[in-house]
Kinemage of the C-alpha trace (Angstrom):
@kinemage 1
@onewidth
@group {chain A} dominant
@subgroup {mainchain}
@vectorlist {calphas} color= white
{ca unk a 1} P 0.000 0.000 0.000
{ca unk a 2} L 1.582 3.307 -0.731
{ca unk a 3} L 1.088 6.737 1.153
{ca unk a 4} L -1.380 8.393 -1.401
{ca unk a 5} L -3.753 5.328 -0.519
{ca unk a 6} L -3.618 6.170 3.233
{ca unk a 7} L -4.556 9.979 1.994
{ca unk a 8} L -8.250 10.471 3.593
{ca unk a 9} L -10.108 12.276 0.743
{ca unk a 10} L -12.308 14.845 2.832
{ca unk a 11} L -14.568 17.228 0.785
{ca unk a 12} L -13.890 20.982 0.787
{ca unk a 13} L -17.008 22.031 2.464
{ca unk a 14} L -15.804 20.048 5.707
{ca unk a 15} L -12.044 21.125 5.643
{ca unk a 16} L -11.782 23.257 9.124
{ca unk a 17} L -9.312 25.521 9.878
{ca unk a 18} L -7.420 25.743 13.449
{ca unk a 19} L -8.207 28.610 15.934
{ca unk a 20} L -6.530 31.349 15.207
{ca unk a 21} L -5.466 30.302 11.523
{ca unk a 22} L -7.632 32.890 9.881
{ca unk a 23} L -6.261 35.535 11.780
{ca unk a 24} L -2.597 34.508 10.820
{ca unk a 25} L -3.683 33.869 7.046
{ca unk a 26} L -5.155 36.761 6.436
{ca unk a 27} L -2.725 39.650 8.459
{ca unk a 28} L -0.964 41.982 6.513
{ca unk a 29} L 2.534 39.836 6.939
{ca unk a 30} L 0.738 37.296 4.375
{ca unk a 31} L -0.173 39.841 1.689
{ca unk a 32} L 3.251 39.521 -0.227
{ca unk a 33} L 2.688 35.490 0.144
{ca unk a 34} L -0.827 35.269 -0.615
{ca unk a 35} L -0.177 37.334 -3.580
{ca unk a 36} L 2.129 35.084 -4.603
{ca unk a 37} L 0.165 31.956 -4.657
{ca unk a 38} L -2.504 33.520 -6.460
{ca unk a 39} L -0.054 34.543 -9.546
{ca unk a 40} L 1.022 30.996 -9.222
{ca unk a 41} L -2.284 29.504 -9.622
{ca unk a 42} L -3.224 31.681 -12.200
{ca unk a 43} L 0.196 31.077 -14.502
{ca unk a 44} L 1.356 34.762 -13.988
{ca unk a 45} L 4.587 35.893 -13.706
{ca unk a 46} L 6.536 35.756 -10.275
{ca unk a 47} L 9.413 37.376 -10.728
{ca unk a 48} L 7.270 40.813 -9.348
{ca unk a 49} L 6.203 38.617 -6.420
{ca unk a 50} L 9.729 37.128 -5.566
{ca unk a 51} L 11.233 40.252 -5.741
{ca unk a 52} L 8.754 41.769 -3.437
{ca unk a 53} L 9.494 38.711 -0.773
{ca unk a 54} L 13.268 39.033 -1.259
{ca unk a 55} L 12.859 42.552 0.392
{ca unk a 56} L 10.695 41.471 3.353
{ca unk a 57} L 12.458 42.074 6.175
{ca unk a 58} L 13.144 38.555 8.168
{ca unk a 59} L 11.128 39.185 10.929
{ca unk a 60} L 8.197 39.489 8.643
{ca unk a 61} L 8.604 36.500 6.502
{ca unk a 62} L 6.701 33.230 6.979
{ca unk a 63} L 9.977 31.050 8.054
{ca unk a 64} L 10.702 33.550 10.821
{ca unk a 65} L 6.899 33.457 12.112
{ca unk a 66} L 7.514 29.357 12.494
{ca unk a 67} L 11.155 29.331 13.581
{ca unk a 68} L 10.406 32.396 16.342
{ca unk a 69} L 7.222 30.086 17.515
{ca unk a 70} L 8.882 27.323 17.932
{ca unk a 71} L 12.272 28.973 19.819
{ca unk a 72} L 9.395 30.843 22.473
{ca unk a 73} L 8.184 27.411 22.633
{ca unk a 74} L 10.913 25.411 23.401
{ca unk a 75} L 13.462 28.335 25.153
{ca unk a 76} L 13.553 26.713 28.144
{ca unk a 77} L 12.191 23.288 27.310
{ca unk a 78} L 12.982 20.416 29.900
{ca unk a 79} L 11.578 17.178 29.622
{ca unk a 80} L 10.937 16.094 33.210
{ca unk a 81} L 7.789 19.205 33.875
{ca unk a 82} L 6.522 16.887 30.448
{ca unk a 83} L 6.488 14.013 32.451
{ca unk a 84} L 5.143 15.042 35.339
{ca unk a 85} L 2.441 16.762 33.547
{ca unk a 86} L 1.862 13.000 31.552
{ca unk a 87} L 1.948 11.499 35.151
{ca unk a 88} L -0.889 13.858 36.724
{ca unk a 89} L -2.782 14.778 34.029
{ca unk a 90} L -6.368 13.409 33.717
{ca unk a 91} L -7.174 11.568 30.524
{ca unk a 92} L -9.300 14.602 28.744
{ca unk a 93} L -6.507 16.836 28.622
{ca unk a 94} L -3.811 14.298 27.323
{ca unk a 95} L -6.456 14.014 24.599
{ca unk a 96} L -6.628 17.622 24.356
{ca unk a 97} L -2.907 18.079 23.754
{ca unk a 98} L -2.544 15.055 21.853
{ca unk a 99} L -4.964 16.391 19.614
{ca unk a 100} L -3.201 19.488 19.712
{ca unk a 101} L -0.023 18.160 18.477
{ca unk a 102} L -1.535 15.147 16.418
{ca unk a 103} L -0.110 17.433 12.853
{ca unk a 104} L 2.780 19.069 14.267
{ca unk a 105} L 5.460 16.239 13.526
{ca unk a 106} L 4.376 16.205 9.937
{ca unk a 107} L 4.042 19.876 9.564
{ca unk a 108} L 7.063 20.211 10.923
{ca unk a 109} L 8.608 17.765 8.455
{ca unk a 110} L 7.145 19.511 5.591
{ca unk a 111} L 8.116 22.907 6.950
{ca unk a 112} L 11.939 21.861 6.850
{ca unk a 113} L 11.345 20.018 3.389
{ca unk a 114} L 10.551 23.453 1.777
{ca unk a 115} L 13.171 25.202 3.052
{ca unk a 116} L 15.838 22.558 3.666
{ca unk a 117} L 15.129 20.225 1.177
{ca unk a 118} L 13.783 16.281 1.114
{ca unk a 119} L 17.362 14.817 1.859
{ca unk a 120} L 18.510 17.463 4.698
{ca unk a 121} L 14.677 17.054 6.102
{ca unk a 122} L 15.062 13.530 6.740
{ca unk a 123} L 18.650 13.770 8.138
{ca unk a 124} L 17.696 16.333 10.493
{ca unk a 125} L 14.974 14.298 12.012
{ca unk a 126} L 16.566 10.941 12.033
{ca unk a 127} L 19.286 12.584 13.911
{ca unk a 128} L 16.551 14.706 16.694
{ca unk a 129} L 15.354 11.000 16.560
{ca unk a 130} L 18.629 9.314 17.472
{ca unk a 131} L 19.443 11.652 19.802
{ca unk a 132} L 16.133 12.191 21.540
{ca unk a 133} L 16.191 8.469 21.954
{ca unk a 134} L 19.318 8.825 23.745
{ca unk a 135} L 18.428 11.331 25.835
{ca unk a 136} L 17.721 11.121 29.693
């Protein structure tokens, strides 16, 4: 069986987007990108539209928003508060965080893939994986 048979087909009218995605899709920082897409779809020419993102700024480009996340996320990341929370949390919020991080490893995957490439994506992770495994 290969991946694209795995692929759940789910109609457009039920697709839902996360809290707080709207907000982020549609703030002025996503103009130039959004733009962008749109010429792509509709065959135009993107030299205008790269040139435009090549002057962004790096705190206002789409990489930084993800990279700057993740570094307020894990700053001062230990992983024995993560299990104790696991220990003496009751089964509705595990399931609550669980289901908030149920699409991050992937996203994350693909977020590296674009800028890093297939080849440097998977060595990156096999090596986090390696050495989280390791790791006390």
């Amino acid at each position: 069986m290969n991946d694209d048979e795995n692929i759940k087909k789910i109609p457009i009218n039920e697709l839902r987007q996360e809290e707080g995605a709207h907000e982020l899709a549609t703030s002025p920082d996503m103009e130039p990108y959004l733009e962008y897409i749109i010429a792509q779809m509709q065959g135009a020419d993107l030299q205008p539209h790269l040139e435009a993102l090549s002057n962004l700024p790096l705190e206002k480009r789409y990489v930084w928003r993800v990279a700057s996340a993740m570094k307020w996320g894990f700053a001062d990341f230990d992983n024995e508060p993560v299990a104790a929370d696991r220990e003496t949390m009751n089964p509705e919020d595990f399931a609550r965080v669980m289901e908030l991080l149920k699409f991050r490893p992937i996203q994350f995957c693909m977020f590296l893939k674009a800028l890093v490439g297939a080849e440097e994506m998977k060595n990156m992770m096999l090596k986090a994986i390696s050495l989280a495994g390791r790791a006390g």
